[in-house]
PQR file of N, CA, C, O and H, with PARSE charges and radii, in Angstrom:
ATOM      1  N   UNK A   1       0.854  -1.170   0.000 -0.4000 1.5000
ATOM      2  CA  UNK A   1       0.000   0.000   0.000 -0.0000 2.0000
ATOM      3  C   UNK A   1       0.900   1.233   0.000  0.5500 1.7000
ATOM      4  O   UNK A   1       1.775   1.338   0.860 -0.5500 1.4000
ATOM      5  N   UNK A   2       0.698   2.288  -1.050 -0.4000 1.5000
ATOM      6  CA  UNK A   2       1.524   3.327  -0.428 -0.0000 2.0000
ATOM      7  C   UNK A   2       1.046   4.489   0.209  0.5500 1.7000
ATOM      8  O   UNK A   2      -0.136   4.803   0.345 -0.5500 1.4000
ATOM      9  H   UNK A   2      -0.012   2.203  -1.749  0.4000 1.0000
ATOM     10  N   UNK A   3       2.261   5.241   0.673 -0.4000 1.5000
ATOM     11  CA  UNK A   3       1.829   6.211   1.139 -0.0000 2.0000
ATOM     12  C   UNK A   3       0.569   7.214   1.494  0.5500 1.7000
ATOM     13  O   UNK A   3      -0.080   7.456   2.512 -0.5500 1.4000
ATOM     14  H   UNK A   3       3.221   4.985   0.562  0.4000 1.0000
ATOM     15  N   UNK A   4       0.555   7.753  -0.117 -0.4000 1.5000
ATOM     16  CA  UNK A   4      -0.617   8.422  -0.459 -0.0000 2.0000
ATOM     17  C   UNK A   4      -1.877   7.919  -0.058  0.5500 1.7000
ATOM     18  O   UNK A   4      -2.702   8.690   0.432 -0.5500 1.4000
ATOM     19  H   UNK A   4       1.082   7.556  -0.944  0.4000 1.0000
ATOM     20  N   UNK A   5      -2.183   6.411  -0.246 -0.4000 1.5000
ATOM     21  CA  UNK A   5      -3.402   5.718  -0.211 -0.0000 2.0000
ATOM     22  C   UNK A   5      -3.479   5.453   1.704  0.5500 1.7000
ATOM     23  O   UNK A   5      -4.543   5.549   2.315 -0.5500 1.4000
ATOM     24  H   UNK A   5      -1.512   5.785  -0.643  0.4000 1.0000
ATOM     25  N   UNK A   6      -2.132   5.119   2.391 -0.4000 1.5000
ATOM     26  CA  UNK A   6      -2.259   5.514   3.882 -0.0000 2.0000
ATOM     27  C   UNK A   6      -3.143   6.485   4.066  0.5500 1.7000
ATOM     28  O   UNK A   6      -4.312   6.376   4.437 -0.5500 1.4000
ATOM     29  H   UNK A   6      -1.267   5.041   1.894  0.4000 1.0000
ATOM     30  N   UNK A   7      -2.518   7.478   3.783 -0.4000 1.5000
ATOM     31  CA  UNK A   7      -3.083   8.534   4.471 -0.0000 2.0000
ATOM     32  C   UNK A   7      -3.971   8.849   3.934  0.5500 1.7000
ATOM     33  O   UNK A   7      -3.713  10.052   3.978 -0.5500 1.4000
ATOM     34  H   UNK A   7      -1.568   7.566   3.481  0.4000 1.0000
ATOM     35  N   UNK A   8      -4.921   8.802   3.392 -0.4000 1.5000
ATOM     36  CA  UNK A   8      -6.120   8.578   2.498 -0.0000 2.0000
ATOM     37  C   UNK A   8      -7.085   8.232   3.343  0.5500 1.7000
ATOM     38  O   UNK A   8      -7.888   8.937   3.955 -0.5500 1.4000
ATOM     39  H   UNK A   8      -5.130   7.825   3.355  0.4000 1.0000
ATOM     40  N   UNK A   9      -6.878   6.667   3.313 -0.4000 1.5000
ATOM     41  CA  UNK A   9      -7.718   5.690   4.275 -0.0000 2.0000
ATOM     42  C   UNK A   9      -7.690   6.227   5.671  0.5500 1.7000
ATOM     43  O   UNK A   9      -8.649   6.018   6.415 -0.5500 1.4000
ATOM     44  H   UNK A   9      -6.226   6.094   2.816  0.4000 1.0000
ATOM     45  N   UNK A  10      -6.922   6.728   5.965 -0.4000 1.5000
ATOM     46  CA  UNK A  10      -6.715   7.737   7.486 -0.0000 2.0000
ATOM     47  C   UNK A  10      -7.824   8.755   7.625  0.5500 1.7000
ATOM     48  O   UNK A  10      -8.716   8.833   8.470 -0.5500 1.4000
ATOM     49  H   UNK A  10      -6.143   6.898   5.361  0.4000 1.0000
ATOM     50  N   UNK A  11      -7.543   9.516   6.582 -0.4000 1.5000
ATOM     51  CA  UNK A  11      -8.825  11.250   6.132 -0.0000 2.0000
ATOM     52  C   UNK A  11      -9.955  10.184   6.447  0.5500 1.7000
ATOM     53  O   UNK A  11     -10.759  10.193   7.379 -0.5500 1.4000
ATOM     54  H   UNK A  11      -6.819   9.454   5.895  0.4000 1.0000
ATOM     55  N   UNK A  12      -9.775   9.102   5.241 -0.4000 1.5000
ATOM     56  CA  UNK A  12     -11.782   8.709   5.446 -0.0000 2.0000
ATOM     57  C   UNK A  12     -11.989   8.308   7.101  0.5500 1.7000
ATOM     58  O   UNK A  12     -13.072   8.376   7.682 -0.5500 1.4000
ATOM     59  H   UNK A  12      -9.122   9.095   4.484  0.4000 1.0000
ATOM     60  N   UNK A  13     -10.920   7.948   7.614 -0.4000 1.5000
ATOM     61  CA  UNK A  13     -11.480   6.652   8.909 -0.0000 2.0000
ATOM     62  C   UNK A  13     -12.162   8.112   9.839  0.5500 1.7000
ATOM     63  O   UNK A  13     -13.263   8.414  10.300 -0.5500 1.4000
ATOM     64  H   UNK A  13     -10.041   7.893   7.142  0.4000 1.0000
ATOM     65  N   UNK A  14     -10.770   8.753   9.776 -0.4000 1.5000
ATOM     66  CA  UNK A  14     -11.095  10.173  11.091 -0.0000 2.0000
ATOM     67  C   UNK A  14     -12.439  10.956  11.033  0.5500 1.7000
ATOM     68  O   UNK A  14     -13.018  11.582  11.921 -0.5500 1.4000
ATOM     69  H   UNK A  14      -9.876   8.508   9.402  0.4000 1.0000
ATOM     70  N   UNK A  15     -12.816  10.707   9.530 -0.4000 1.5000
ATOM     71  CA  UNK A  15     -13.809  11.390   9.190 -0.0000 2.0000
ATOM     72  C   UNK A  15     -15.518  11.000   9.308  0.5500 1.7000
ATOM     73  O   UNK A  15     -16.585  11.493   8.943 -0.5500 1.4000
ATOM     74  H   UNK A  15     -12.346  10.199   8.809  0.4000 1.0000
ATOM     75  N   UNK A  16     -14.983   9.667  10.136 -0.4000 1.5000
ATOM     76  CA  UNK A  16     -16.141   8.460  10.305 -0.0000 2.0000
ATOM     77  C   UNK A  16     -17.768   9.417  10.916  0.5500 1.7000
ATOM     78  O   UNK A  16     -17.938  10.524  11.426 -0.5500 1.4000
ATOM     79  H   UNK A  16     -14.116   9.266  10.433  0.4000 1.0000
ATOM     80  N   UNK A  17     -18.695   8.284  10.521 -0.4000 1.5000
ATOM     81  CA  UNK A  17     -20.287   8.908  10.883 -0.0000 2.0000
ATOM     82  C   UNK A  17     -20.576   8.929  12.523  0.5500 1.7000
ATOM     83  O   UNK A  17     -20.493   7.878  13.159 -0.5500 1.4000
ATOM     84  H   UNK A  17     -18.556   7.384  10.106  0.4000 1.0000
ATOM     85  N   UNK A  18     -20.890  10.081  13.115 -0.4000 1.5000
ATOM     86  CA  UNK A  18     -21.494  10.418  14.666 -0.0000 2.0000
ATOM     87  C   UNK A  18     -22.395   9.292  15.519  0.5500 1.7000
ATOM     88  O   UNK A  18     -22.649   9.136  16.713 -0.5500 1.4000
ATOM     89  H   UNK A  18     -20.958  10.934  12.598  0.4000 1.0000
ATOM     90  N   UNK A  19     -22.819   8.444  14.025 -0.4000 1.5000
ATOM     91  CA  UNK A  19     -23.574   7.231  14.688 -0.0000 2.0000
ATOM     92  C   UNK A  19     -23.485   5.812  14.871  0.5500 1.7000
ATOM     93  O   UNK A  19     -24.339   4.927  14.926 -0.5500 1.4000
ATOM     94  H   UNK A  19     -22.612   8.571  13.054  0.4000 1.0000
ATOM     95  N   UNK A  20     -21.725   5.823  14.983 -0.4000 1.5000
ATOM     96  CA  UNK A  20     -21.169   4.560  14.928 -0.0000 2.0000
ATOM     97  C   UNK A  20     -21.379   4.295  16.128  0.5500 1.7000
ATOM     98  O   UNK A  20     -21.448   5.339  16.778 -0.5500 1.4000
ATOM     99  H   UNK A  20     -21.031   6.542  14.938  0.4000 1.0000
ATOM    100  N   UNK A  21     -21.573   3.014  16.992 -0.4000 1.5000
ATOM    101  CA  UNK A  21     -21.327   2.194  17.750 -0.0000 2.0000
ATOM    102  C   UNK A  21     -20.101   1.948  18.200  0.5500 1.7000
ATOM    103  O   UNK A  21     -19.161   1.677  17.453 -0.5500 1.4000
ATOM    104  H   UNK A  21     -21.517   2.167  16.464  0.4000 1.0000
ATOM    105  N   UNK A  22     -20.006   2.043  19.762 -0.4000 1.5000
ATOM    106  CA  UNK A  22     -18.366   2.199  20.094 -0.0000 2.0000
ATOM    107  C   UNK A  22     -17.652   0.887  19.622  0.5500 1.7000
ATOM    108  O   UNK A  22     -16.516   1.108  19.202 -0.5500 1.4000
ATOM    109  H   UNK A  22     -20.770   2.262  20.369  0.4000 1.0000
ATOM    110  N   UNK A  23     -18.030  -0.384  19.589 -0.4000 1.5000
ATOM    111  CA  UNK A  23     -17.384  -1.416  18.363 -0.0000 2.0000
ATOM    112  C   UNK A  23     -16.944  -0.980  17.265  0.5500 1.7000
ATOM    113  O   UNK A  23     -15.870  -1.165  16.694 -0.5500 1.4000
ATOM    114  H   UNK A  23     -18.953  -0.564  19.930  0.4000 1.0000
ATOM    115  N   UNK A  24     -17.607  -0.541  17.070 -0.4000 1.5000
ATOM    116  CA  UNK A  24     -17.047  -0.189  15.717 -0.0000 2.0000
ATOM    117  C   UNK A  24     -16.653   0.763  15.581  0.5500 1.7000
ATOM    118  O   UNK A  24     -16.316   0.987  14.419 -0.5500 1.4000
ATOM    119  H   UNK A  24     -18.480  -0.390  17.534  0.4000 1.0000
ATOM    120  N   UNK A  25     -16.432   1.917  16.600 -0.4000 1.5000
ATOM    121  CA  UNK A  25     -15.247   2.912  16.814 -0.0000 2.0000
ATOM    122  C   UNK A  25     -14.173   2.300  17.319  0.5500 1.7000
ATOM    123  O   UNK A  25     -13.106   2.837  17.020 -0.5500 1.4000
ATOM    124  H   UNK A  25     -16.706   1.734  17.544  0.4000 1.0000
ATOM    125  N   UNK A  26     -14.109   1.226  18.074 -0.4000 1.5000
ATOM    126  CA  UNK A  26     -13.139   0.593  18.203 -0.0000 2.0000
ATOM    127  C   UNK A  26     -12.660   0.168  16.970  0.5500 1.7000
ATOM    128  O   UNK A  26     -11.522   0.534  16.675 -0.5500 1.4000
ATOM    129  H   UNK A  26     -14.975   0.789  18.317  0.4000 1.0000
ATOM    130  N   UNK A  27     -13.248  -0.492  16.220 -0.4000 1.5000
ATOM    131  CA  UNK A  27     -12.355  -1.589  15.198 -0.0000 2.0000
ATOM    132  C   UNK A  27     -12.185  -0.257  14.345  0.5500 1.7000
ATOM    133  O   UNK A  27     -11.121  -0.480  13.767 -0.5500 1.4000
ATOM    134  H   UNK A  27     -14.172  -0.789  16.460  0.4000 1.0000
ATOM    135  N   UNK A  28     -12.672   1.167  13.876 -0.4000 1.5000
ATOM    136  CA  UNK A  28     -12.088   1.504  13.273 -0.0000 2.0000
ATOM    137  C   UNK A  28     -10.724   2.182  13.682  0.5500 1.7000
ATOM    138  O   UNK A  28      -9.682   2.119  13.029 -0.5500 1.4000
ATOM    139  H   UNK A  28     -13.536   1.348  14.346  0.4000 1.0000
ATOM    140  N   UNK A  29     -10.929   2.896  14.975 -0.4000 1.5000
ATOM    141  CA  UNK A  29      -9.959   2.817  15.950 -0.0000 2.0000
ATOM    142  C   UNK A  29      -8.204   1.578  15.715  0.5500 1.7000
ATOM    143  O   UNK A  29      -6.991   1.783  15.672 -0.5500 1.4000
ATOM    144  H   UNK A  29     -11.775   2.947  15.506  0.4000 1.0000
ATOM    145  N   UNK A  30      -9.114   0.379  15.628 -0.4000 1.5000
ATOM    146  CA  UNK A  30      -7.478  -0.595  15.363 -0.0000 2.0000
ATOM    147  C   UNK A  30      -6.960  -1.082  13.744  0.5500 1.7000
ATOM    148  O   UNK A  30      -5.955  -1.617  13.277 -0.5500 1.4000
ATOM    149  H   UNK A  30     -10.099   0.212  15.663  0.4000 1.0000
ATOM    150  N   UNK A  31      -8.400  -0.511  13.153 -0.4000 1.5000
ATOM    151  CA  UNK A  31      -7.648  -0.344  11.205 -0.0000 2.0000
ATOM    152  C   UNK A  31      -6.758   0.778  11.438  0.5500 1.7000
ATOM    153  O   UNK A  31      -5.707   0.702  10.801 -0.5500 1.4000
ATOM    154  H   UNK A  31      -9.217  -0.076  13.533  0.4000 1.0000
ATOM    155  N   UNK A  32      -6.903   1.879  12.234 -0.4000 1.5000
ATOM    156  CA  UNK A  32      -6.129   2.799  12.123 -0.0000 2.0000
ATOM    157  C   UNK A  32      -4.807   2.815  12.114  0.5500 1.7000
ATOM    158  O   UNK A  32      -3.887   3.112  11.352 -0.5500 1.4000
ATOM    159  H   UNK A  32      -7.756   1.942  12.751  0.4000 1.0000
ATOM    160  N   UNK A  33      -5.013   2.324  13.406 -0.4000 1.5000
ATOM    161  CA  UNK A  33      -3.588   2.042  14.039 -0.0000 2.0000
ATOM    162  C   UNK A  33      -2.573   1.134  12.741  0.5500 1.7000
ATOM    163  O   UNK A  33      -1.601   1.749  12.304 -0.5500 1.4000
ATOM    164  H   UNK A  33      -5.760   2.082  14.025  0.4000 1.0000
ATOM    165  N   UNK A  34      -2.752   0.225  12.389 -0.4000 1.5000
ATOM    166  CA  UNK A  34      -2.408  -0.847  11.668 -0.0000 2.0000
ATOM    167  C   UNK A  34      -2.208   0.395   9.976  0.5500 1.7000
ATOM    168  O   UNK A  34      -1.204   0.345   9.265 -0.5500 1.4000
ATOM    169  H   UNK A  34      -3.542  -0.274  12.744  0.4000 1.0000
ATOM    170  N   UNK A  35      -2.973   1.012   9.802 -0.4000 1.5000
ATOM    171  CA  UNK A  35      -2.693   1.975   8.701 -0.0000 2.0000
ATOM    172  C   UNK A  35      -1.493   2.810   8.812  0.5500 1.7000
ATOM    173  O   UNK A  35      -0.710   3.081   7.901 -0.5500 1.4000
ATOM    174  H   UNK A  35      -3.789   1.054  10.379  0.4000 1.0000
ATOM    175  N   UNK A  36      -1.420   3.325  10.487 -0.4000 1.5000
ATOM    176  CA  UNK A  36      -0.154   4.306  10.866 -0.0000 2.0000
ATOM    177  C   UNK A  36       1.173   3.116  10.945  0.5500 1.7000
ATOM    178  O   UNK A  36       2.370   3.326  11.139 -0.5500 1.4000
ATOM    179  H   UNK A  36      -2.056   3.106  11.227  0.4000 1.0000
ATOM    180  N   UNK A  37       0.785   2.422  10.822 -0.4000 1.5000
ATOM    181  CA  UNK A  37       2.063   1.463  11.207 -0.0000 2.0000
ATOM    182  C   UNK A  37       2.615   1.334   9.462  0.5500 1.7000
ATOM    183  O   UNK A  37       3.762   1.650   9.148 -0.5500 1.4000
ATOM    184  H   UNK A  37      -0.187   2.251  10.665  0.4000 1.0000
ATOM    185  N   UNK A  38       1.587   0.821   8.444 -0.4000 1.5000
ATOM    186  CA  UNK A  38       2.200   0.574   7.076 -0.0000 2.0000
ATOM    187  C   UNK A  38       2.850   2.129   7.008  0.5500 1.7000
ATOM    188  O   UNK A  38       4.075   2.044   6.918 -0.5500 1.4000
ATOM    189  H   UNK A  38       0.655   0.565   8.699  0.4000 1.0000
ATOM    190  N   UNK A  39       2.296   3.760   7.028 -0.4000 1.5000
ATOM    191  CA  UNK A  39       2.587   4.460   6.771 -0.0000 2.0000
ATOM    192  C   UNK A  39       3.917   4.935   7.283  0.5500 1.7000
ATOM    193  O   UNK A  39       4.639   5.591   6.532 -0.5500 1.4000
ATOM    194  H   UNK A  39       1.301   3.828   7.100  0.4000 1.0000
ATOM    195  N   UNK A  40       4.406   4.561   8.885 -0.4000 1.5000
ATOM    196  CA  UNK A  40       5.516   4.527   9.480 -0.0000 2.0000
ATOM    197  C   UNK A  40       6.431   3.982   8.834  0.5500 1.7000
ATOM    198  O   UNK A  40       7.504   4.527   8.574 -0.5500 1.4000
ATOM    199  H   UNK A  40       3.819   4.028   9.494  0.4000 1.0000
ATOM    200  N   UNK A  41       6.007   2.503   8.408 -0.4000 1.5000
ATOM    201  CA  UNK A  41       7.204   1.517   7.301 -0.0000 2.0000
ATOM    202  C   UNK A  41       7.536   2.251   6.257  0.5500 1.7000
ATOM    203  O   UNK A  41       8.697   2.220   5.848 -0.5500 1.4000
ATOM    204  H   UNK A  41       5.135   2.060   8.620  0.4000 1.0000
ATOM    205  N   UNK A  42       6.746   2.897   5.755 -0.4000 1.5000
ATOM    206  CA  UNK A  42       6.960   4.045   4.241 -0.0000 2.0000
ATOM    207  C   UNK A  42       7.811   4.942   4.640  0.5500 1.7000
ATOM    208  O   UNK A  42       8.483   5.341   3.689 -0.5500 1.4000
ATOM    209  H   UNK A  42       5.803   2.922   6.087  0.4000 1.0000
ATOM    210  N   UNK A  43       8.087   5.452   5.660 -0.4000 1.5000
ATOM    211  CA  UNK A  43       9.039   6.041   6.178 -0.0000 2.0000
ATOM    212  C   UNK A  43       9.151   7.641   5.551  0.5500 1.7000
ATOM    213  O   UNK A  43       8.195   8.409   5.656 -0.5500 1.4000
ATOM    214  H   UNK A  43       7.542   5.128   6.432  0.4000 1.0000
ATOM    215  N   UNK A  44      10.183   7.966   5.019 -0.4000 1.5000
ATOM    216  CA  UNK A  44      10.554   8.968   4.230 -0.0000 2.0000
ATOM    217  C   UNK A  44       9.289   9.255   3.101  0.5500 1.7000
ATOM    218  O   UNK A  44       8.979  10.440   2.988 -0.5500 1.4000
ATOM    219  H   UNK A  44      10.960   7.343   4.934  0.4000 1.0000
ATOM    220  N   UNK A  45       8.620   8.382   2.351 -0.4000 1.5000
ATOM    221  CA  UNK A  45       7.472   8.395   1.071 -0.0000 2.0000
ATOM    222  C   UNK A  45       6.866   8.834   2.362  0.5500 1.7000
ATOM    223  O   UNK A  45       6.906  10.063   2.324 -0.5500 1.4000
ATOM    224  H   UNK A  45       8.872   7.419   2.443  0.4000 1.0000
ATOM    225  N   UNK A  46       6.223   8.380   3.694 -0.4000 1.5000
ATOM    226  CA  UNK A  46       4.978   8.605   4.495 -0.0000 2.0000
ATOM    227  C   UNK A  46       5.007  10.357   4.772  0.5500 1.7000
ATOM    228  O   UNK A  46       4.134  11.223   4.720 -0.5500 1.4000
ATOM    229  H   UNK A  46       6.191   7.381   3.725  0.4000 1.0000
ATOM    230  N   UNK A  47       6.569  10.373   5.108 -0.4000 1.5000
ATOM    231  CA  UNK A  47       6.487  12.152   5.491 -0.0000 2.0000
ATOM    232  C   UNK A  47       6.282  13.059   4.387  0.5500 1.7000
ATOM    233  O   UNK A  47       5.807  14.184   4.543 -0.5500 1.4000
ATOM    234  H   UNK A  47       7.278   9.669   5.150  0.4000 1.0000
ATOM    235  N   UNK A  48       6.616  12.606   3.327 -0.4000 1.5000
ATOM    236  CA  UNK A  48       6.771  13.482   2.312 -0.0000 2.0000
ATOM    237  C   UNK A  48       5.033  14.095   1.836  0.5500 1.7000
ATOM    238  O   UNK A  48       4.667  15.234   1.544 -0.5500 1.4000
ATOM    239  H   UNK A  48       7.001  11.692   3.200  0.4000 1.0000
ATOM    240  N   UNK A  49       4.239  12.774   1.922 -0.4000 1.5000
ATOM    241  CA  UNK A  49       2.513  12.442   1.872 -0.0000 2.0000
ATOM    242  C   UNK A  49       2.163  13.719   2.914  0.5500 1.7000
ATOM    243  O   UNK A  49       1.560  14.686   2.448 -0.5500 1.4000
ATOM    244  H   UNK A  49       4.536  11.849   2.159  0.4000 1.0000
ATOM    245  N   UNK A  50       2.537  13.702   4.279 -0.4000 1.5000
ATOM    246  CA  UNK A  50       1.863  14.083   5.920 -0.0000 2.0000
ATOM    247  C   UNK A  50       2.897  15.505   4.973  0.5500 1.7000
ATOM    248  O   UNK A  50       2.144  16.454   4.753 -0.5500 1.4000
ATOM    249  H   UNK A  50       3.027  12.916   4.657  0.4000 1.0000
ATOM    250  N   UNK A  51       3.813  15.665   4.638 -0.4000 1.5000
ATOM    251  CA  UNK A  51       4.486  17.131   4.426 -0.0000 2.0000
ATOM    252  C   UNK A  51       3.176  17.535   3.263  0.5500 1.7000
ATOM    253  O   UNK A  51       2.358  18.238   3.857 -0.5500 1.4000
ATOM    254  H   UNK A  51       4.425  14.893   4.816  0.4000 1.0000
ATOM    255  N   UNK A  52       2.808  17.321   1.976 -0.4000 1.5000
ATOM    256  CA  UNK A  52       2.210  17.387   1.321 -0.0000 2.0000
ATOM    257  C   UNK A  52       0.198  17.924   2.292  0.5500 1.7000
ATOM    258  O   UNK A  52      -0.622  18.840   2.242 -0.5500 1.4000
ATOM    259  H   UNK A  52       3.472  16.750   1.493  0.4000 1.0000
ATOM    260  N   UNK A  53       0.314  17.154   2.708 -0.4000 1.5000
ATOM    261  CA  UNK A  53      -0.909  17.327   3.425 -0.0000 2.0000
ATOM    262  C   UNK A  53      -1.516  19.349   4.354  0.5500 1.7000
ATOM    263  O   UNK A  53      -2.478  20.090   4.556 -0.5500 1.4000
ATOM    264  H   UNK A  53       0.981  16.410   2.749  0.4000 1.0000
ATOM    265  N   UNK A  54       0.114  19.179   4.572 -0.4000 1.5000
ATOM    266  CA  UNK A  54      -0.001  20.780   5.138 -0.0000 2.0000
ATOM    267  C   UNK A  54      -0.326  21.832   4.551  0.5500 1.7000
ATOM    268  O   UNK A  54      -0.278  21.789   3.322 -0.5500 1.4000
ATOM    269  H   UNK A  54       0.895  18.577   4.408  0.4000 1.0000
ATOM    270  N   UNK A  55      -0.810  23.258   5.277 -0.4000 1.5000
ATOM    271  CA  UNK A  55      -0.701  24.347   4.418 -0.0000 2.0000
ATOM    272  C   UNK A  55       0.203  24.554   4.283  0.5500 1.7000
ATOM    273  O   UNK A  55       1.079  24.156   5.050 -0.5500 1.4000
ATOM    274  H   UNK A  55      -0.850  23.293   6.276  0.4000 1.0000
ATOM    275  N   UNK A  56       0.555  25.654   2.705 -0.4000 1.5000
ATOM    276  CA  UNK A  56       1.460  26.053   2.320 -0.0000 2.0000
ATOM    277  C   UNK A  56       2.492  27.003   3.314  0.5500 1.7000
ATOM    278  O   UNK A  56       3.655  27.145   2.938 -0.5500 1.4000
ATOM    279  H   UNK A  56      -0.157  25.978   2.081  0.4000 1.0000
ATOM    280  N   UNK A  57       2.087  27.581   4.456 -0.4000 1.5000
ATOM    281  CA  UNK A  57       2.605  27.841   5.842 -0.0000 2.0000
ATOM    282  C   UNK A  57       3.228  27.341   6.288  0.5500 1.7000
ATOM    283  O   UNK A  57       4.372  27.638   6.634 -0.5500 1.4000
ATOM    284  H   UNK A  57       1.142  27.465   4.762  0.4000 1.0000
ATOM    285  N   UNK A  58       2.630  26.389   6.417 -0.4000 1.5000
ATOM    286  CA  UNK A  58       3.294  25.313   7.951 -0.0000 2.0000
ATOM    287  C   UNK A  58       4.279  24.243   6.895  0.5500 1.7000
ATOM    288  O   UNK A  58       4.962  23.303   7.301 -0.5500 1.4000
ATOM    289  H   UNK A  58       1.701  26.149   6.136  0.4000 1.0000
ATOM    290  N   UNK A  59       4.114  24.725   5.338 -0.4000 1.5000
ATOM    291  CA  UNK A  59       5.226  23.514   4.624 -0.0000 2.0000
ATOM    292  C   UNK A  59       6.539  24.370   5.223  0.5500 1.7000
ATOM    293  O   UNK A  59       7.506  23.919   5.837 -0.5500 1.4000
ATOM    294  H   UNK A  59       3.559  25.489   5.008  0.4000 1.0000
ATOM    295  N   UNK A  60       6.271  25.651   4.867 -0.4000 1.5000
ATOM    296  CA  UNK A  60       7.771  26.663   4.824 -0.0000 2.0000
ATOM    297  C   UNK A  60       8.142  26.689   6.036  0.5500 1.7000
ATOM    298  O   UNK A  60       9.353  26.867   6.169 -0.5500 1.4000
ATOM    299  H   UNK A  60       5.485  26.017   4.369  0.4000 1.0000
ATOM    300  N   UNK A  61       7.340  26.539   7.314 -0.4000 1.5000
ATOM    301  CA  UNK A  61       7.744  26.690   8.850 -0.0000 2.0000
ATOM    302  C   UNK A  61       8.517  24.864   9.066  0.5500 1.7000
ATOM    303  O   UNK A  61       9.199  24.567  10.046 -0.5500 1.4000
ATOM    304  H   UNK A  61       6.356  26.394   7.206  0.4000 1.0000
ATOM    305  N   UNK A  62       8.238  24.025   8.086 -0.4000 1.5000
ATOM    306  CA  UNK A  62       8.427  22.789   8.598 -0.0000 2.0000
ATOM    307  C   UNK A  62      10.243  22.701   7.897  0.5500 1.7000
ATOM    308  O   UNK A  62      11.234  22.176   8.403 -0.5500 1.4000
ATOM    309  H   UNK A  62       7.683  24.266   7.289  0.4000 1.0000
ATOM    310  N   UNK A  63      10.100  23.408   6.651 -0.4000 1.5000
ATOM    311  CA  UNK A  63      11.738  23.447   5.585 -0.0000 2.0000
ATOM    312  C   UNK A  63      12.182  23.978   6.688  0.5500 1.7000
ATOM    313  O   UNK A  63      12.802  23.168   7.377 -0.5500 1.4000
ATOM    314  H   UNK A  63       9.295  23.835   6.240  0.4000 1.0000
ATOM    315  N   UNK A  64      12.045  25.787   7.432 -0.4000 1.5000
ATOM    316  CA  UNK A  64      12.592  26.296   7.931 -0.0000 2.0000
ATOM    317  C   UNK A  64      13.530  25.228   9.242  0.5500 1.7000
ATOM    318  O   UNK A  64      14.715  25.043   9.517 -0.5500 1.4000
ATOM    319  H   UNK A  64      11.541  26.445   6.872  0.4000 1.0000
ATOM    320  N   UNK A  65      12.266  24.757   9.743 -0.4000 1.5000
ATOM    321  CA  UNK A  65      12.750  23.682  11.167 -0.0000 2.0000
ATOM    322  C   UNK A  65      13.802  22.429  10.529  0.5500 1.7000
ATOM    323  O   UNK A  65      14.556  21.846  11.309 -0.5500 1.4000
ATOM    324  H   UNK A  65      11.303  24.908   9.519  0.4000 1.0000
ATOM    325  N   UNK A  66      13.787  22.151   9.378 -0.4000 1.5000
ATOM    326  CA  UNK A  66      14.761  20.989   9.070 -0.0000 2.0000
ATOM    327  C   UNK A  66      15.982  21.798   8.681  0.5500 1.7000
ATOM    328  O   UNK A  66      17.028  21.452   9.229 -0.5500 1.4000
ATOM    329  H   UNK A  66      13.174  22.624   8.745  0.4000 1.0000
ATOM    330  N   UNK A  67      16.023  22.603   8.010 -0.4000 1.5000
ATOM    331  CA  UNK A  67      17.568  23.450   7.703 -0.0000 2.0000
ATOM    332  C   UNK A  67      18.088  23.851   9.026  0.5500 1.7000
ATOM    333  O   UNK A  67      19.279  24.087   9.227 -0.5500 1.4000
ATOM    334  H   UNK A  67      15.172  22.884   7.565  0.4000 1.0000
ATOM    335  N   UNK A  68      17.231  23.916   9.855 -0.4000 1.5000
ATOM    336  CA  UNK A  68      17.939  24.467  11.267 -0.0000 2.0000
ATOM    337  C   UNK A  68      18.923  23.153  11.993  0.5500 1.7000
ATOM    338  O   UNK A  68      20.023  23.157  12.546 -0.5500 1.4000
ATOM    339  H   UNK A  68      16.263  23.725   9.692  0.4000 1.0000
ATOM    340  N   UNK A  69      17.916  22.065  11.678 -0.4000 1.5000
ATOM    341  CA  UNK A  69      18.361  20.789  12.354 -0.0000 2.0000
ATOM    342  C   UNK A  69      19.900  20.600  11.375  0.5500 1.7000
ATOM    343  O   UNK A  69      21.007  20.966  11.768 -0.5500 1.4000
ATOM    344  H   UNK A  69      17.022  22.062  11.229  0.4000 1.0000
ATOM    345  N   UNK A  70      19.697  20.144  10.452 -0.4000 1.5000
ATOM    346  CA  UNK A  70      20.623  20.131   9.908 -0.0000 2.0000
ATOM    347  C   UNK A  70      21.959  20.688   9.583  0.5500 1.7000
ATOM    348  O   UNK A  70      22.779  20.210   8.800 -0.5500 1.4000
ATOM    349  H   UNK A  70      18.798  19.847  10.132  0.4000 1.0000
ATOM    350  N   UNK A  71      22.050  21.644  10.214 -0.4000 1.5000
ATOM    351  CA  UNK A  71      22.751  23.314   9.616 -0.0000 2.0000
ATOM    352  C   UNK A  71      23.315  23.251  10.835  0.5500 1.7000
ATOM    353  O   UNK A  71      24.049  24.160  11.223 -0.5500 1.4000
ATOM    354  H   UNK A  71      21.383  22.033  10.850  0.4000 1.0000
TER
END
C-alpha cells in the first residue's frame, strides 16, 4: 500500500459517521492504528505524503525547522 493511499484511508477513517457504535469505533480505531504502522514503514514516502498534506505555511515553517536541524 503506499503512502498516499495511507493517508487517504486515514482522512476517510477520522472522518467516520457520529452514529457509529463504540465497536465499531473501536475496530475503526485498530484499522487505524495498523494503517499508521504501514505508513511509518513508508518512512521517508509517508512524510513526504503528511508534508504534502499541510498548508502552504506550515510547509515553509516545517523546511525552515529541518535546515535548522541540519545546519
Amino acid at each position: 500500500m503506499s503512502a498516499e493511499m495511507c493517508q487517504s484511508l486515514i482522512s476517510r477513517l477520522e472522518a467516520k459517521p457520529a452514529y457509529l457504535g463504540k465497536d465499531q469505533i473501536e475496530s475503526i480505531m485498530a484499522i487505524k492504528v495498523v494503517i499508521e504502522k504501514q505508513l511509518d514503514d513508508l518512512q521517508l514516502e509517508g512524510l513526504l505524503v503528511r508534508f504534502r498534506q499541510l498548508d502552504v505555511s506550515l510547509q515553509k515553517e516545517f523546511i525552515k525547522l529541518v535546515n535548522a536541524e541540519i545546519n
